[in-house]
Every structure is written in C-alpha cells, then in structure tokens.
TITORZA-398962 format. One line per 10 residues: number of its first residue (from 1); their letters; for each residue y, z, x of N, C-alpha, C, O. Coordinates in nm, 3 decimals, always signed. Example, Ala and Ser with C-alpha at 12.3 -4.5 7.8 and 13.67 -1.06 7.14 Angstrom:
2
1) AS) -0.569,+0.780,+1.319,-0.450,+0.780,+1.230,-0.330,+0.780,+1.320,-0.332,+0.846,+1.424; -0.225,+0.708,+1.285,-0.106,+0.714,+1.367,+0.003,+0.787,+1.290,+0.114,+0.804,+1.341
***
This chain:
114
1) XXXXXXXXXX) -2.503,-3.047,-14.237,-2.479,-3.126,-14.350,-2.388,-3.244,-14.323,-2.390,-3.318,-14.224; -2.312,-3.249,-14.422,-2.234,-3.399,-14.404,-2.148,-3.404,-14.295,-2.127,-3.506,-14.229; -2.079,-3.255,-14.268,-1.957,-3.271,-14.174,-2.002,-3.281,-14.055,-1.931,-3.313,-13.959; -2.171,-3.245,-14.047,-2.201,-3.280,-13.877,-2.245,-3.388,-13.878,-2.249,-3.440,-13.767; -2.304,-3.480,-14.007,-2.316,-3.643,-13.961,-2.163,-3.712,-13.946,-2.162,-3.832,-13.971; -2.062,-3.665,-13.917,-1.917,-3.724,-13.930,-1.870,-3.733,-13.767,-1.808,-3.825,-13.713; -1.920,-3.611,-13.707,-1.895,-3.571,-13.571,-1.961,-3.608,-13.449,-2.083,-3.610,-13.434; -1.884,-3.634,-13.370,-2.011,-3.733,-13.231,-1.983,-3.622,-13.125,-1.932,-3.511,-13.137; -2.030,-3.685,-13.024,-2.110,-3.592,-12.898,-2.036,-3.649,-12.793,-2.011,-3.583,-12.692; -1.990,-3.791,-12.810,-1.943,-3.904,-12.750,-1.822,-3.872,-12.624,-1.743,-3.965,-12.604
11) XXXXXXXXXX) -1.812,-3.790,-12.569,-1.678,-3.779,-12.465,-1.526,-3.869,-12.512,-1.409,-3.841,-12.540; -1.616,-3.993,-12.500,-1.491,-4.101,-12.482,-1.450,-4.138,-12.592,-1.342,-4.196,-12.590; -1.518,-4.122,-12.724,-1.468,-4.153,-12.880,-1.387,-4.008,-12.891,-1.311,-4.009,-12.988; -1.384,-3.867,-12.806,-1.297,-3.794,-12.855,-1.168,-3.803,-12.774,-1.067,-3.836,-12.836; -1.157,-3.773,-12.621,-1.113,-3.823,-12.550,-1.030,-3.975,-12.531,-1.008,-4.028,-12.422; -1.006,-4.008,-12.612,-0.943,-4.162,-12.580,-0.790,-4.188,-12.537,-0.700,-4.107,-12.517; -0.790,-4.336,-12.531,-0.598,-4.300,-12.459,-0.527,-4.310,-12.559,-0.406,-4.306,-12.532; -0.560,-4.325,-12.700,-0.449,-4.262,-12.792,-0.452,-4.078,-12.772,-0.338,-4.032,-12.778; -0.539,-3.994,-12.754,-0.569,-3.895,-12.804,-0.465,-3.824,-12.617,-0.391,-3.727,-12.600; -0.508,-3.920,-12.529,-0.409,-3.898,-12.348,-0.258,-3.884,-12.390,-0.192,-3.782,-12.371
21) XXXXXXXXXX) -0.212,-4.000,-12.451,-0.091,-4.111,-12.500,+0.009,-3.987,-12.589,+0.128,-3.978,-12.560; -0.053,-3.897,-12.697,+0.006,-3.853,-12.805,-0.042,-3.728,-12.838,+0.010,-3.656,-12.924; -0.164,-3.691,-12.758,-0.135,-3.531,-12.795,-0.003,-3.419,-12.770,-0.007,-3.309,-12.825; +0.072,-3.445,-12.713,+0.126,-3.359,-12.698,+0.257,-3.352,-12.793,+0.330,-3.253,-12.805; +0.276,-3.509,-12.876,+0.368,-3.553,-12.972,+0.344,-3.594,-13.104,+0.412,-3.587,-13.207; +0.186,-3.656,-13.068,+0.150,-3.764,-13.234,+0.169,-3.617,-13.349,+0.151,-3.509,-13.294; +0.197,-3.614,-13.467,+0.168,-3.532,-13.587,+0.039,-3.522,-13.571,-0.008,-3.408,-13.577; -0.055,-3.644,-13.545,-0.190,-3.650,-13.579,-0.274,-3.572,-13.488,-0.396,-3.577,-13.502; -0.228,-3.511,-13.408,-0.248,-3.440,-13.321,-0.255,-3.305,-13.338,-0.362,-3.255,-13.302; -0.172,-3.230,-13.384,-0.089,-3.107,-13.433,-0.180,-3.005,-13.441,-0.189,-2.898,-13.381
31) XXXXXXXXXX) -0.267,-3.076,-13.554,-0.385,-2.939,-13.581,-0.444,-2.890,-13.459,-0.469,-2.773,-13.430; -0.464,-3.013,-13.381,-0.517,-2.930,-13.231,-0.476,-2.911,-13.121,-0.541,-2.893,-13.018; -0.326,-2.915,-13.141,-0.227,-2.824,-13.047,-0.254,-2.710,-13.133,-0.316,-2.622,-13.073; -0.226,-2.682,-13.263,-0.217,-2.556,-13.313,-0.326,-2.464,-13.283,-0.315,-2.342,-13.275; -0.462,-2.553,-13.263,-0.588,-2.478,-13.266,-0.596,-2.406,-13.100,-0.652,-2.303,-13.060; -0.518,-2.505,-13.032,-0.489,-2.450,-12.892,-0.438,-2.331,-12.884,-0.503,-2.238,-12.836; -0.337,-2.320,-12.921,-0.238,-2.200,-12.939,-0.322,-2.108,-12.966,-0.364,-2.033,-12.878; -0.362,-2.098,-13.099,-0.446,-1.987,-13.189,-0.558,-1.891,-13.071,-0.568,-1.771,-13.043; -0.614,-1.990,-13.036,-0.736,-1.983,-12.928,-0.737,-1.945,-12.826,-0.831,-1.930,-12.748; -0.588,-1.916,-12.811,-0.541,-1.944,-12.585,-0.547,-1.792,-12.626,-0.532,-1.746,-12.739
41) XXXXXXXXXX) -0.571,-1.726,-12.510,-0.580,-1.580,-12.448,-0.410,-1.564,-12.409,-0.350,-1.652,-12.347; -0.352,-1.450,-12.454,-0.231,-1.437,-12.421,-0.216,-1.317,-12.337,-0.290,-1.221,-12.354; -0.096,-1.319,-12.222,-0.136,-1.221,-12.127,-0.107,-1.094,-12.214,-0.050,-1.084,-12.323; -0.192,-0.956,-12.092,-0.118,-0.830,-12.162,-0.170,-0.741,-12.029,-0.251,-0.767,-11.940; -0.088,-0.626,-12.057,-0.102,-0.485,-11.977,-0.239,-0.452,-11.960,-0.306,-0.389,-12.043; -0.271,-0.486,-11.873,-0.419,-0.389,-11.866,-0.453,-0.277,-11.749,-0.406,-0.314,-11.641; -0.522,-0.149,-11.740,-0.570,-0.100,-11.630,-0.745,-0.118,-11.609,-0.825,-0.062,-11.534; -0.753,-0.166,-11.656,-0.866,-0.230,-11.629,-0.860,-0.335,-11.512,-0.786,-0.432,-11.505; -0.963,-0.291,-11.413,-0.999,-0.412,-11.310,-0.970,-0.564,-11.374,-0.952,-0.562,-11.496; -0.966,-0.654,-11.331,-0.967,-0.839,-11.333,-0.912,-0.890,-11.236,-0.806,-0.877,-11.175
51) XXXXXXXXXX) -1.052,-0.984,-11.230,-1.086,-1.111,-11.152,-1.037,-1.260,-11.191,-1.097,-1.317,-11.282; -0.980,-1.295,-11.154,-0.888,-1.449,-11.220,-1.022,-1.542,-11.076,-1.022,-1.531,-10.954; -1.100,-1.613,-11.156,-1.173,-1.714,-10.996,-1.168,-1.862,-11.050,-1.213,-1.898,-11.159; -1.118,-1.927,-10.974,-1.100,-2.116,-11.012,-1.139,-2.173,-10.903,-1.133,-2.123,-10.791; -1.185,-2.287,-10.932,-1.201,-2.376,-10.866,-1.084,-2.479,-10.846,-1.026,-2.552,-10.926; -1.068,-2.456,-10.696,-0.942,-2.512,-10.671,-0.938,-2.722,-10.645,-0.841,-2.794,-10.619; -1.044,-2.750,-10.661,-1.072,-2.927,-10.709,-1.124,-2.913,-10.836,-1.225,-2.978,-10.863; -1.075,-2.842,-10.919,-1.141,-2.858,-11.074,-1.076,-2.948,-11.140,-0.954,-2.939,-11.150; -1.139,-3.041,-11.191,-1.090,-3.190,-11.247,-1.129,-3.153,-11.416,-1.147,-3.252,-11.488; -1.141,-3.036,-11.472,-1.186,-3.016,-11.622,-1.030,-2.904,-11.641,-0.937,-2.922,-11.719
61) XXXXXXXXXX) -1.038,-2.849,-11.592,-0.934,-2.725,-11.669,-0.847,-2.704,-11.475,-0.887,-2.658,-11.368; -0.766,-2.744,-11.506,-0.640,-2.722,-11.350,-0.607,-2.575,-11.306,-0.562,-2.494,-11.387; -0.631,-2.542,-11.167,-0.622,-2.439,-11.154,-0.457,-2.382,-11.165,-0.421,-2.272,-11.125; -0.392,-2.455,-11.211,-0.238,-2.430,-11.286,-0.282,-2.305,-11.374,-0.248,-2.186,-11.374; -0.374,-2.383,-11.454,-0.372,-2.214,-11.558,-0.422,-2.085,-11.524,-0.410,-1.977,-11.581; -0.490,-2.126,-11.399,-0.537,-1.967,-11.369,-0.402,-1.921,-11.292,-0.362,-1.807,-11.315; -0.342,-1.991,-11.217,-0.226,-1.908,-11.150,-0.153,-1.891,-11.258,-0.120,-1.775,-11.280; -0.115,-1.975,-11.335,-0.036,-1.938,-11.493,-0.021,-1.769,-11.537,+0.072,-1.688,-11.541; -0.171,-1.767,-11.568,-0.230,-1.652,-11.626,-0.252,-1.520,-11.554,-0.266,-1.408,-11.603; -0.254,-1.558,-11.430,-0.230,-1.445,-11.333,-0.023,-1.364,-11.320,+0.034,-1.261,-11.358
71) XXXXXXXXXX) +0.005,-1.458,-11.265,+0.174,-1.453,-11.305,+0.157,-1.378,-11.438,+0.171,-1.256,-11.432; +0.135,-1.424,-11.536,+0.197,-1.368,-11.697,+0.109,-1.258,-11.685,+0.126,-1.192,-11.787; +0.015,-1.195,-11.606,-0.046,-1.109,-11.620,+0.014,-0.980,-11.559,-0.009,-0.866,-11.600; +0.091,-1.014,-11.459,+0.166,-0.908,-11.361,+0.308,-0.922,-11.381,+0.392,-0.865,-11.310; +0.347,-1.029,-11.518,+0.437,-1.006,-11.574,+0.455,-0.940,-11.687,+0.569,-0.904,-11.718; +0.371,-0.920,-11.748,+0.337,-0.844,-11.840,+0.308,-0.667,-11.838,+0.305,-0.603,-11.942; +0.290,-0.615,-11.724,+0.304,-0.526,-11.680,+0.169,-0.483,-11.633,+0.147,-0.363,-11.651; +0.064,-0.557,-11.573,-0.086,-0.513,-11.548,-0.058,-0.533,-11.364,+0.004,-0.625,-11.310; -0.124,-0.419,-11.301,-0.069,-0.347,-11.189,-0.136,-0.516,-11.036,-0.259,-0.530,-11.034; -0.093,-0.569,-10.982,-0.165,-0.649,-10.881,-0.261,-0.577,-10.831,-0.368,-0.632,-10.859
81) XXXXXXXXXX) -0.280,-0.465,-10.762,-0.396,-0.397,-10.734,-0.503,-0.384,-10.825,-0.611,-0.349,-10.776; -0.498,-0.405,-10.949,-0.627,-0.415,-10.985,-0.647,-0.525,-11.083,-0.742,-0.504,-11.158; -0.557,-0.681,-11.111,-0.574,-0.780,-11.129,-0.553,-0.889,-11.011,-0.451,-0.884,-10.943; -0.648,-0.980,-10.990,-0.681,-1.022,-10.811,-0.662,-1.162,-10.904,-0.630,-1.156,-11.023; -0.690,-1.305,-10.823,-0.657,-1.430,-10.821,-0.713,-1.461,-10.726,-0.668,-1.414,-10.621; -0.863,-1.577,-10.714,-0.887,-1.585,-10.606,-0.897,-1.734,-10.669,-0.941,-1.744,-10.783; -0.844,-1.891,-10.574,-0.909,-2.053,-10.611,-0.967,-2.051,-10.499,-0.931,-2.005,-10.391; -1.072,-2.109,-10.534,-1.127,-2.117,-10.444,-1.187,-2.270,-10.425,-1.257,-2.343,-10.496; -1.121,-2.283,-10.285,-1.111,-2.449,-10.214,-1.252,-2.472,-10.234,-1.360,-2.421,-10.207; -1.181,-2.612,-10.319,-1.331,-2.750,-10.265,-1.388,-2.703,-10.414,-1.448,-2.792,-10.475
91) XXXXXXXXXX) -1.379,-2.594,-10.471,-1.487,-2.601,-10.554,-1.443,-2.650,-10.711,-1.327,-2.620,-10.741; -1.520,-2.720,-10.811,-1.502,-2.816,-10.901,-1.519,-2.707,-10.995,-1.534,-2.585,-10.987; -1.511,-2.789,-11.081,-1.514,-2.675,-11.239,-1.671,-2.594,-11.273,-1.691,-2.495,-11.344; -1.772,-2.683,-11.190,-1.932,-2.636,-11.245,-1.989,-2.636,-11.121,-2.110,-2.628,-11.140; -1.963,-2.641,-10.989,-2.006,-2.666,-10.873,-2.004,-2.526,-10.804,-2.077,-2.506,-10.707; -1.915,-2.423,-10.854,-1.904,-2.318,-10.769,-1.975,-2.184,-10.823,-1.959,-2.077,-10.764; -2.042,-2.195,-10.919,-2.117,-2.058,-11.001,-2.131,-1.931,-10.905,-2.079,-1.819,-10.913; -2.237,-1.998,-10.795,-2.263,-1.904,-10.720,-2.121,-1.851,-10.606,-2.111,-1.732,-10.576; -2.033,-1.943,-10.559,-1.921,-1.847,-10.507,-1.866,-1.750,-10.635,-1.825,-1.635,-10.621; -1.873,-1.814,-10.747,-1.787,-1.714,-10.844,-1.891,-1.569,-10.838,-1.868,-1.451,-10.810
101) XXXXXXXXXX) -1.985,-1.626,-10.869,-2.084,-1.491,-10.866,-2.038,-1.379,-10.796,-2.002,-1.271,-10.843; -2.045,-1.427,-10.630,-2.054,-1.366,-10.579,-1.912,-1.252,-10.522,-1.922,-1.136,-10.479; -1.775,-1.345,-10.544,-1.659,-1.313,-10.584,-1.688,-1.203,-10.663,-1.693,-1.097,-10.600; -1.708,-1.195,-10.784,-1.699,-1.091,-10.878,-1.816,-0.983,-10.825,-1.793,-0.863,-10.832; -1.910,-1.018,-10.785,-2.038,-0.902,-10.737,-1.916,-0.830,-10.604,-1.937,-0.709,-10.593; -1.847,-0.858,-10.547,-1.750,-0.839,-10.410,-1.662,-0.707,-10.514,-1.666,-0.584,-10.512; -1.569,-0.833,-10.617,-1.492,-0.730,-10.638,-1.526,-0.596,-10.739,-1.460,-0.492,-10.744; -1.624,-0.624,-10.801,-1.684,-0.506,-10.886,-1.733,-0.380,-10.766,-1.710,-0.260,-10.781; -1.805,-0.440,-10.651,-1.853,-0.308,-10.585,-1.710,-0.247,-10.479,-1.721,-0.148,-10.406; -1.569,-0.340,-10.493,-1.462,-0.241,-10.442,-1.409,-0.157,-10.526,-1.345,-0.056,-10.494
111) XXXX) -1.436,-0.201,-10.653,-1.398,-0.078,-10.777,-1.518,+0.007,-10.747,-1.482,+0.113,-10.800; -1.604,+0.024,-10.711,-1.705,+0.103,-10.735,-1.690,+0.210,-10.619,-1.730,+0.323,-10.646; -1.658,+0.196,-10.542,-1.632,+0.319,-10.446,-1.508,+0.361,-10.459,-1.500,+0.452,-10.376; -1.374,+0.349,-10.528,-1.285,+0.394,-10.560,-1.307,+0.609,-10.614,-1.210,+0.673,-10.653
***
C-alpha cells in the first residue's frame, strides 16, 4: 500500500553522508539506533555447540563483531570448547558461502563423534 510506495530500494538514497555524518548522534537517527539495539543478539550461556565464521575482508558487517560476540560469549559463561571463532582470510561478506559451509559441515561432524 502507501507505505511501500514511500520506500526505495535505492542503496545510496538510504545510505547517504548525512545518514555516515550523524547516525550515531543526529535525534533523527535514534529510531534506528534503537531498532539496532532491539534487534542485536545479546550474548548468553550456552552448552550447546557454536560456530562464530566471518569473513575476514568483509566490507558489509566488520569482522569486529564476530570477535565482539565471541569474547561476550565466553564472557558470559558459554564453555570455549564448544563455542569456536573461525575469520576467515581473504574472504568478503558473500564470497565465502562455500568455506562457511564447509567450516560448519567440519565442526558439526567433531560434535558428532563426541
């Protein structure tokens, strides 16, 4: 309806250098820092296996947050032996599917003979 003829597809009409300039300060901004927040995965205790895999030239999302999230994960009290962290060099944010694949096919079959 109306609110999707309002909305573009456009990268660079959302993305712009006011939006570079002032997200992290403008008011006008706010709602989507807040929506950030709301949205972000926060660490916790788990015994459950996890795989943290990045691409360590990822120019979309920095592999800062996966080491981030790994840290708060084994700070949080979830054991290193069975939450892993692997970046993996050279590879971009959409370029590495198949190393990730195969990463996780690796570490699922070392849980599996446990």
């Amino acid at each position: 309806g109306y609110i999707n003829s309002q909305l573009t597809t456009d990268i660079t009409s959302l993305v712009n250098p006011g939006f570079i300039s002032g997200f992290s300060t403008d008011i006008k901004y706010a709602s989507v820092r807040e929506a950030f927040v709301r949205n972000s995965i926060s660490p916790w205790k788990t015994g459950i296996p996890l795989l943290l895999v990045h691409g360590g030239a990822d120019k979309t999302v920095s592999p800062m947050v996966t080491n981030a999230m790994y840290d708060a994960m084994i700070a949080a009290g979830t054991d290193a032996g069975i939450c892993k962290k692997n970046i993996i060099s050279g590879a971009d944010h959409d370029d590495g599917v198949i190393q990730f694949a195969v990463e996780a096919m690796l570490f699922l079959k070392g849980f599996n003979k446990r």
